[in-house]
Structures are given as C-alpha cells and as structure tokens.
C-alpha positions as CSV (number, residue, x, y, z in Angstrom):
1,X,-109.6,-133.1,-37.6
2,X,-113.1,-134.6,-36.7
3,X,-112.9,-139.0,-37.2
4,X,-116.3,-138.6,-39.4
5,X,-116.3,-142.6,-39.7
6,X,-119.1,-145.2,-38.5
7,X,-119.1,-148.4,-38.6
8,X,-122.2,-150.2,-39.4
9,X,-121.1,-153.6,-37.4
10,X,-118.8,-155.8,-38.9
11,X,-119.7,-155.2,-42.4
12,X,-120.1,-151.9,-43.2
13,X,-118.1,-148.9,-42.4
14,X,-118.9,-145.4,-44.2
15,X,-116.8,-142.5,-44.4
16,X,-119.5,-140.3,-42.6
17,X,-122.5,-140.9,-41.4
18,X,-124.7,-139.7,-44.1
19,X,-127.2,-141.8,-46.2
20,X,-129.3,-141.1,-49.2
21,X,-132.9,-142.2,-48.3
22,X,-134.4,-144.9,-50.8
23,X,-137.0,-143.4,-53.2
24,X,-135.4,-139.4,-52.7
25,X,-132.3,-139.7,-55.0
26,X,-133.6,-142.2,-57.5
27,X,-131.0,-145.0,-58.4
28,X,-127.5,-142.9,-57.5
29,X,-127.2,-141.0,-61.2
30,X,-130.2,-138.6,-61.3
31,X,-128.5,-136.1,-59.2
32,X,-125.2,-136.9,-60.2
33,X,-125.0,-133.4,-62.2
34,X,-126.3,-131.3,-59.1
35,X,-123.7,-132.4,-56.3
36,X,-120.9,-135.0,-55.8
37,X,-122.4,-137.8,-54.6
38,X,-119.1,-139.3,-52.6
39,X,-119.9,-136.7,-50.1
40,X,-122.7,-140.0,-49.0
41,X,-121.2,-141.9,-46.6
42,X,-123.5,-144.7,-48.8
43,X,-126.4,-144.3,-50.9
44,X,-129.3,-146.3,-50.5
45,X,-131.5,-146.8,-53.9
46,X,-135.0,-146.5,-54.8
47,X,-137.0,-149.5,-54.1
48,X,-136.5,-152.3,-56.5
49,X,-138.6,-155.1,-57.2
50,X,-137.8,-158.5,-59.3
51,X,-139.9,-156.9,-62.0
52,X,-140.8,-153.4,-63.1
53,X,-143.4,-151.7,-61.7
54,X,-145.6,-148.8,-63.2
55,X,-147.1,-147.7,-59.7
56,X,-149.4,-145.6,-58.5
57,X,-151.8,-143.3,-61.0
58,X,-151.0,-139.8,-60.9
59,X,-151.6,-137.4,-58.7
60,X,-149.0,-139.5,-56.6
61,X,-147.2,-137.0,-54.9
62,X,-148.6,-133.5,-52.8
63,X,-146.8,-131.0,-51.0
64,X,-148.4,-130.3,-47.4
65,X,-147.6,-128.0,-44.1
66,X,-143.8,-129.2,-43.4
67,X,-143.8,-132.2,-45.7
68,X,-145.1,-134.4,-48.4
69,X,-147.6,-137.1,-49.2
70,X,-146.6,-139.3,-51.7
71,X,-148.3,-143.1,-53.0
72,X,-145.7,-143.5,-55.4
73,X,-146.7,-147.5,-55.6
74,X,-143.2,-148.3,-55.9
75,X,-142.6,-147.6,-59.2
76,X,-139.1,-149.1,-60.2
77,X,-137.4,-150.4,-63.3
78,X,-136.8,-154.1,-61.5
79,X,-133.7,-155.5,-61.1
80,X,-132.3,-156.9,-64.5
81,X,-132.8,-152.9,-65.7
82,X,-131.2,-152.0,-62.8
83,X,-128.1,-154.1,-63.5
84,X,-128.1,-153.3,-67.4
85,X,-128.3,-149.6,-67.2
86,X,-127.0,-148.7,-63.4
87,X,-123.8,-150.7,-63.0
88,X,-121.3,-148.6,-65.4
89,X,-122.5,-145.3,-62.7
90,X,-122.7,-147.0,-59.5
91,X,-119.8,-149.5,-59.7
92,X,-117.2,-146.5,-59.9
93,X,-119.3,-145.0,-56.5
94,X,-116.4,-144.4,-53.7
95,X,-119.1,-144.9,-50.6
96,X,-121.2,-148.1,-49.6
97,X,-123.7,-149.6,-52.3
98,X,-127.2,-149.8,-50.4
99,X,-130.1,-151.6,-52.7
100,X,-133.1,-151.5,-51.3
101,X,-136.0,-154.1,-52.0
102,X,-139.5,-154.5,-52.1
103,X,-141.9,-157.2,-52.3
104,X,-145.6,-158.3,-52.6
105,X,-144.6,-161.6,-51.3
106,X,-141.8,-163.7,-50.0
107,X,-140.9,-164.9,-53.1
108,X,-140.2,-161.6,-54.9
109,X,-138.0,-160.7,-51.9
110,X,-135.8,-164.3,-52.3
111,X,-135.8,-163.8,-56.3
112,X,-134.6,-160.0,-56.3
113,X,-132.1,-160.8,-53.3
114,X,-130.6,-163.9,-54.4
115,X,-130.0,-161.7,-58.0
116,X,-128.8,-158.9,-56.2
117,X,-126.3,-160.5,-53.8
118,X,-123.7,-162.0,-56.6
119,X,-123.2,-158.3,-57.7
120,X,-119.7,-157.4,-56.5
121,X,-120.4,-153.4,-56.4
122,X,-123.5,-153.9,-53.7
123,X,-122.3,-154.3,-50.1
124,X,-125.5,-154.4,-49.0
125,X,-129.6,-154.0,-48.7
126,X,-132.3,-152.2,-47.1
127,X,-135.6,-154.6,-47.1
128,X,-138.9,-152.4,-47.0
129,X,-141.5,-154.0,-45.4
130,X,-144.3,-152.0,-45.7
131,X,-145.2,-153.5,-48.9
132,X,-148.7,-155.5,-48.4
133,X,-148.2,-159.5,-48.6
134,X,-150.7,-160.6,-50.9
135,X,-150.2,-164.2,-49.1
136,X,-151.3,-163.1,-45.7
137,X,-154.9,-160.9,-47.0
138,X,-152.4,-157.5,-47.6
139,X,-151.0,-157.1,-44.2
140,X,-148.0,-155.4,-44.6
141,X,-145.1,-158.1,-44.0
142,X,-143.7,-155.2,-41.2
143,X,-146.6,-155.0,-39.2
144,X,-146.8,-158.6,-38.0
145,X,-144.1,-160.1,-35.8
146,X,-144.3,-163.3,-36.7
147,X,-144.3,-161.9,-40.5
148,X,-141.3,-160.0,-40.5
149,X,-139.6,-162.6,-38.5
150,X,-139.8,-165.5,-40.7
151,X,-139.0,-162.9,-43.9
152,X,-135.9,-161.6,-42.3
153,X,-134.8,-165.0,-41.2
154,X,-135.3,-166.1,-44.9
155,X,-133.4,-163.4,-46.3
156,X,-130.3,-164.1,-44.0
157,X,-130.2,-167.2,-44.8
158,X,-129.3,-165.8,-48.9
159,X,-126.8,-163.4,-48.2
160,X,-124.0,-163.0,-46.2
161,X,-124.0,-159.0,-47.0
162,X,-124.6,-156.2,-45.1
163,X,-128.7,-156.7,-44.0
164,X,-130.8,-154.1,-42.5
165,X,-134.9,-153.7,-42.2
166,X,-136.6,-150.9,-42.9
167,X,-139.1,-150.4,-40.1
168,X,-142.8,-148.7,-40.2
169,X,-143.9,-146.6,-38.1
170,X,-147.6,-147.8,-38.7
171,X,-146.9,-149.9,-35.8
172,X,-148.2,-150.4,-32.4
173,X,-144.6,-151.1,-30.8
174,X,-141.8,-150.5,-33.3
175,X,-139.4,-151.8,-30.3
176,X,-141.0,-155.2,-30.7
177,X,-140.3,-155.2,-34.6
178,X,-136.6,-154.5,-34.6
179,X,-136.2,-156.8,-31.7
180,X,-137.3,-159.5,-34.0
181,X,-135.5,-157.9,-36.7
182,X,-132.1,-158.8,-34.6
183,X,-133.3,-162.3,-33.2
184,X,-133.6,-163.3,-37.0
185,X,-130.2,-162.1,-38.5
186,X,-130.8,-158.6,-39.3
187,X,-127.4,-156.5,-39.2
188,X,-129.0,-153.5,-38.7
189,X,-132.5,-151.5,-38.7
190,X,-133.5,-148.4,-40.3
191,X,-136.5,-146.1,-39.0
192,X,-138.5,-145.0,-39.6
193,X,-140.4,-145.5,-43.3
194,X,-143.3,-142.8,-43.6
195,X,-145.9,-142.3,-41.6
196,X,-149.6,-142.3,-42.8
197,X,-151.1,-139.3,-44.1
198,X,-154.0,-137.5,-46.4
199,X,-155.0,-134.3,-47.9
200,X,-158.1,-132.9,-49.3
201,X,-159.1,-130.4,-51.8
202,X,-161.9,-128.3,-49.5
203,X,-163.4,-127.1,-52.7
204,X,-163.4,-130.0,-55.0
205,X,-163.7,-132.2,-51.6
206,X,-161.3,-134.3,-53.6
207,X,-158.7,-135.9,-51.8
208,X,-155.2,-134.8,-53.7
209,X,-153.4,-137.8,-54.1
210,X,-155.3,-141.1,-56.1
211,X,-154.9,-143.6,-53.3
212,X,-156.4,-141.0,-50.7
213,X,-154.3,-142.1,-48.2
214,X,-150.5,-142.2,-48.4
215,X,-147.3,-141.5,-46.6
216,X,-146.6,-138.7,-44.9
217,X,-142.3,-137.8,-44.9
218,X,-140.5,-134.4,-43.9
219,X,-139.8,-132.3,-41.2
220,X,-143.0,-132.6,-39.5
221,X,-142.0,-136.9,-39.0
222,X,-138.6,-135.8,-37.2
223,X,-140.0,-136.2,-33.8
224,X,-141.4,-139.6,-34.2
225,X,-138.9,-140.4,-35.9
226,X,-136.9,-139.8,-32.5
227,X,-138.9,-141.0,-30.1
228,X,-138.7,-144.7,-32.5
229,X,-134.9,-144.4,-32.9
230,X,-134.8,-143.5,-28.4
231,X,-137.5,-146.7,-28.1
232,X,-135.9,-149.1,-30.4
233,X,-132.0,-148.3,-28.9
234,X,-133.2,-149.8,-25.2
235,X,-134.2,-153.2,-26.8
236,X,-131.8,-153.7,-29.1
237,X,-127.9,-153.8,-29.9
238,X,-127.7,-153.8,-33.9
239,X,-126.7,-150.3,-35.3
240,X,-130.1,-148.6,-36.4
241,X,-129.8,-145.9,-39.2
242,X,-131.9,-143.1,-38.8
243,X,-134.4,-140.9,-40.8
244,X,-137.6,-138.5,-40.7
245,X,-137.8,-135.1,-41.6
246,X,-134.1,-134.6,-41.3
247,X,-133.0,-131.3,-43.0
248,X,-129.8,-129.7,-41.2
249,X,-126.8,-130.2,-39.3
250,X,-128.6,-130.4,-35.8
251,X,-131.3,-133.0,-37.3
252,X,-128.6,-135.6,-37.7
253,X,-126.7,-134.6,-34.4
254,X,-129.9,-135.2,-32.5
255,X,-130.4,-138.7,-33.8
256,X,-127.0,-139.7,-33.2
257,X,-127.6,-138.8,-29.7
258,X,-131.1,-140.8,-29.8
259,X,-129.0,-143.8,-30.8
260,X,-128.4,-143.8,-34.2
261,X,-125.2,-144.4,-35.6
262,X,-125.9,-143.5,-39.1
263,X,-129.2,-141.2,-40.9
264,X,-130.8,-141.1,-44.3
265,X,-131.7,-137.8,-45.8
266,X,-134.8,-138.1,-47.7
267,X,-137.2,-135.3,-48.1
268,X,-135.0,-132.8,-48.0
269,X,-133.6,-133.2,-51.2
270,X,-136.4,-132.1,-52.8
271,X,-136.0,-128.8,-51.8
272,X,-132.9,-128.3,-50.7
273,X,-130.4,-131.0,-52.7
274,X,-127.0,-129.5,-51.7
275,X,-127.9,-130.1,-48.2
276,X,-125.1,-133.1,-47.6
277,X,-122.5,-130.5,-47.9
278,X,-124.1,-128.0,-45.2
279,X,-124.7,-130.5,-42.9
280,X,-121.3,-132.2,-43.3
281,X,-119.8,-128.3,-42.6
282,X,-122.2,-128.1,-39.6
283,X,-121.3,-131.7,-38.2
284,X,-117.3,-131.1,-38.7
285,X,-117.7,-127.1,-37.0
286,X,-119.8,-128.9,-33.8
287,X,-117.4,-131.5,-33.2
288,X,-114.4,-128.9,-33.1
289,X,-116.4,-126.2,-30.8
290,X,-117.6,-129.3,-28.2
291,X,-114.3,-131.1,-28.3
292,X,-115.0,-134.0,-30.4
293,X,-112.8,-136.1,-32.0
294,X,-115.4,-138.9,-33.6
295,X,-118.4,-138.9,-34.9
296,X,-119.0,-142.2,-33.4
297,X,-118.8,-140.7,-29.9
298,X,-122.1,-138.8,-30.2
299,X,-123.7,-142.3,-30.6
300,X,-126.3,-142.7,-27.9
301,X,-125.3,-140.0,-25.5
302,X,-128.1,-138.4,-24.7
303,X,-128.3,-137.6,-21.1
304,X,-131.4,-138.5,-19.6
C-alpha cells in the first residue's frame, strides 16, 4: 500500500496530499451532497473577511479558452456567520480545517484572525494577499515586500496555528515574496493565486465581466503555476502547497516533483467535481507501477 501522507511541517499532516482551493468549494458543505469530502487531505475555505461582503456586480464570472475569469470581489458571509452556521458541518470534518482570510487592511486581517484562532475545529489559515490595502493607495499587500513582510510578521505574532501565505503571481519575482514570507513566520506558502485576465464581447465590444479585468484560473495557469512552485523551492525551505489549472492525476504528480508537497484543486471542480477520487486512483496506481512507497518521496525530485 502507497504511504499517501504529507506532512505540512510540524503542524500539519494530511492524509493525502489533496486540498480544496479557497473560493471553488464554497465553505466545506455546498458539495457535501456530490462527493465525500474526507477524500481532502484538508479543505481550505472561501475567503472570509471580519464582515460580510456583497462583492463584485454581476457578470462576475466568464468561461474562456482552458479556464475562467472570475472578479468575484470576495464575496463572503464574514466570520461570526461563518462560526454560527458552519461549525455543526465542519467541526465533524475528518481532514485538516484550512480558513482562509482576506483583508482591505491590516486590521481586518488581526480582527478575523485573532476570532478565528480560539476555534478548536480550525488547524489552520491561508492569508490572501492579493486584496488591495486601502492604507498603502490600493497596492495589493502581496506585491510589496516590505508589505507582506510586516503583515505576515503581525499575523504570527496571533496565532500559533498552522500559517501559510497565499502568493500572487502578479509579481515581478514571486521567489522574493515567499522568501519574506519564511523570514517573517510563515509555516508554509501556497502558489499561485490567479493570474490576471480579460475578455471582450467583439460584437457588443463589451468587456464580459463588470470589473473588465479579473483573474484568470484553470488549466491554461498550470505552467506558471510550475515554473513559481520550481522558482520559489530554490530559495526557500517551508513546505509550499501548490495550485493552477490542476485537473488529473499527472497535474498533481508534476508539482510534487516541482517541489510541492501538497496541491489545491480549484477550477476543476467546476466541471469536473468528482475529480478527487480519480486523481487519488491515478496517484495510488503510479506509485505501485514506479515502485513507490510514499507520496512524500515524489517531493522535489525532479531531475534536472
């Protein structure tokens, strides 16, 4: 039998290495009548905020050539909702609790976490910083070095739970960014957030989403996705948790072998939602053909 456990570090270990990726599978529930969600090694929410959010004005969301733009706006039900109508579900959840947050500025992200962190059923959080900082003229808090830094260090300094950033690619070095990430406290990174994209009617000449320009996720990401995962493993020694256009087996094996130790499906579950089982098949059959007996072993292995 294939060992199909990671460990995240010290504080985290997950019974395989597959995620849900935050805003994809809604708060843990919402797909809970489609599939078994304890195939998820962990589950990672949809962004939350101290406070609701209404987001984005529709259209928020377009299909395009291997992919999707969406400028969802983080629309979320904030934390005290969360807690009210979430914790009778997600408490009895076998895998790791991941909560991800989002904030406009520093304060939101102390308020939610400092909430958040006294709840016994979360083991961790995801931070998404590529939320504009109202503070600094609506630079996005993971674009900055200096920014992020003084953020993560912040947010260490609140929990002792499992802590990991969630990086842009919108960057001009994303190596730089989860360096800083790990100089600051960070237990781990996650890569990469959605690129930037746009798509335009040619006979309205309207663009199809209401913000014009929004992020761009799916298959057509994967290999920048890879190259981040490849750029950021040199620099740093943190587990990073991958994700970008992932949809099968060989997705995931390819970005443990970048470096990752652990993915996030995303995308793919809004076409294909049972695809945590085939890809656990295909992960299990690959390690028995190529003689492997972890998971873990494919970490970083690719032969250069």
């Amino acid at each position: 039998m294939v060992d199909m456990r990671i460990k995240l570090g010290e504080k985290i270990s997950l019974d395989n290495p597959l995620m849900t990726a935050s805003g994809t599978f809604g708060y843990g529930n919402e797909l809970s009548d489609v599939l078994d969600i304890n195939n998820y090694g962990g589950i990672v929410t949809k962004s939350l905020s101290i406070e609701p959010r209404i987001g984005n004005p529709p259209p928020r969301i377009v299909e395009t050539h291997c992919g999707m733009i969406n400028s969802i706006g983080l629309a979320n039900i904030g934390v005290e909702t969360f807690l009210e109508e979430k914790a009778g579900f997600l408490s009895d959840y076998k895998g790791q609790l991941i909560v991800n947050i989002a904030g406009r500025t520093d304060d939101e992200y102390f308020a939610a976490l400092k909430r958040l962190t006294q709840v016994d059923w979360i083991q961790g959080f995801e931070i998404n910083v590529s939320c504009p900082n109202v503070k600094e003229g609506g630079i996005e808090f993971g674009k900055d070095p200096k920014v992020l830094g003084q953020l993560v260090k912040e947010l260490r300094q609140l929990t002792d739970k499992f802590l990991m950033i969630k990086l842009s690619p919108n960057v001009t070095d994303i190596g730089i960014m989860a360096e800083k990430c790990q100089e600051c406290g960070a237990d781990a990174v996650a890569m990469i957030n959605t690129l930037y994209g746009a798509a335009i009617d040619i006979y309205s000449r309207k663009p199809l989403i209401n913000s014009v320009i929004g992020g761009l996720s799916g298959p057509a990401i994967k290999p920048v996705a890879i190259a981040s995962v490849i750029k950021a493993s040199k620099v740093i020694d943190i587990p990073i948790i991958g994700m970008g256009g992932i949809s099968c087996g060989q997705d995931v094996v390819e970005f443990l072998l970048a470096g990752a130790s652990a993915v996030e499906l995303g995308t793919v579950h809004f076409f294909n939602p049972h695809a945590v089982i085939e890809i656990l098949e295909f992960l299990k059959k690959y390690c028995d053909e190529n003689n492997i007996s972890a998971i873990s072993d494919l970490v970083g292995k690719i032969d250069y």
